[in-house]
C-alpha positions, 0 to 999 in steps of 0.5 A: 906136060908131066913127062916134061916136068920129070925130064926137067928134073932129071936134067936138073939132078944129073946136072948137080952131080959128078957121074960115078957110072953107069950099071944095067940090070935084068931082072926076074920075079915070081910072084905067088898070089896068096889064097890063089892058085895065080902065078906071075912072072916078072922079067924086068930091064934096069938102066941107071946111072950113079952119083958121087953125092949118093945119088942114082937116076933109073929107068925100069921097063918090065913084062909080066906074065899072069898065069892065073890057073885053073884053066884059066887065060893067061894075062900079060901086064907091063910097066915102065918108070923112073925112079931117084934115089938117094943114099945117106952116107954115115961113115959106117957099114950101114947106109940108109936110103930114100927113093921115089919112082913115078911110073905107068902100068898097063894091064889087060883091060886098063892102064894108068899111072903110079907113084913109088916110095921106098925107104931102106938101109944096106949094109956091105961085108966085103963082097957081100950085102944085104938090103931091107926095103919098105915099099909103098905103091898106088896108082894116082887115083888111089883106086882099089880097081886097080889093085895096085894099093900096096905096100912091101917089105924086102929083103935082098942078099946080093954078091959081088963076083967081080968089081963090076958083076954083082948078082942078089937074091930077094924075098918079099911080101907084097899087102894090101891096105884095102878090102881088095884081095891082092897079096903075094910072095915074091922070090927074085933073082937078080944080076947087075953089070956096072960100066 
């Protein structure tokens, strides 16, 4: 019944808009546990598609692979979601935007569903820009088991090579809002082709 719910409403949004395009991304995350000698990896695929009204509907499917260390076995985890978002034109350099992403994360011994809420503001010089995010992200039933009761702050410089080739680079923090220890730095690289 819920994924007929989020089809509805991504009918109802493409529905309202004029397409400005396509764009698809690959995605690649490092992400180092604080106070750990655990490491992931995060390889991720992007498909999304572009509104004139400020508008973008995507899709994202990633693996991860936990290297926790210390001879330890390593994990793999996945995750698949959509999101919406929506740009706030001001007429100016700087755009703030809003997002929200509904999803589902499968771990080794668990796997259950999410929500996502970003707000953040971009800012374009040229063929440069620059992005500052704060994320908020839990599971449905807000259980610290999960470890998944974070909330992130990013900042992304990105880089057009072509009109339709842009590739960013990012640092976060990801912290936790619970006694559960599950805190990391992320650095990622990103490329992104517009269609």
């Amino acid at each position: 019944m819920k994924k007929l719910v989020l089809a509805a409403v991504l009918a109802s949004l493409t529905g309202l808009a004029v397409a400005a395009g396509p764009y698809a991304s690959i995605t690649f995350d490092e992400k180092d546990k604080q106070n750990s000698t655990q490491m992931n990896y995060v390889y991720g695929l992007n498909v999304g598609q572009k509104f004139d009204n400020g508008v973008s509907v995507e899709a994202r499917m990633e693996d991860e692979r936990v290297e926790p260390g210390s001879g330890a076995t390593q994990k793999q985890e996945s995750l698949a979601q959509i999101k919406v978002s929506y740009d706030i034109a001001t007429g100016t350099a700087f755009t703030p935007y809003v997002a929200g992403a509904v999803g589902h994360k499968n771990k080794s011994t668990i796997d259950f569903n999410i929500w996502v809420a970003e707000v953040g503001v971009k800012a374009k010089m040229g063929d440069f820009g620059v992005r500052y995010g704060y994320r908020r992200r839990a599971d449905w039933d807000n259980s610290s088991t999960n470890a998944y009761n974070t909330d992130e702050q990013t900042v992304a410089l990105g880089y057009n090579i072509t009109k339709n080739d842009n590739i960013s680079i990012a640092y976060k923090q990801e912290r936790r809002n619970d006694s559960v220890s599950s805190e990391y730095n992320t650095k990622g690289i990103y490329y992104t082709r517009s269609f």
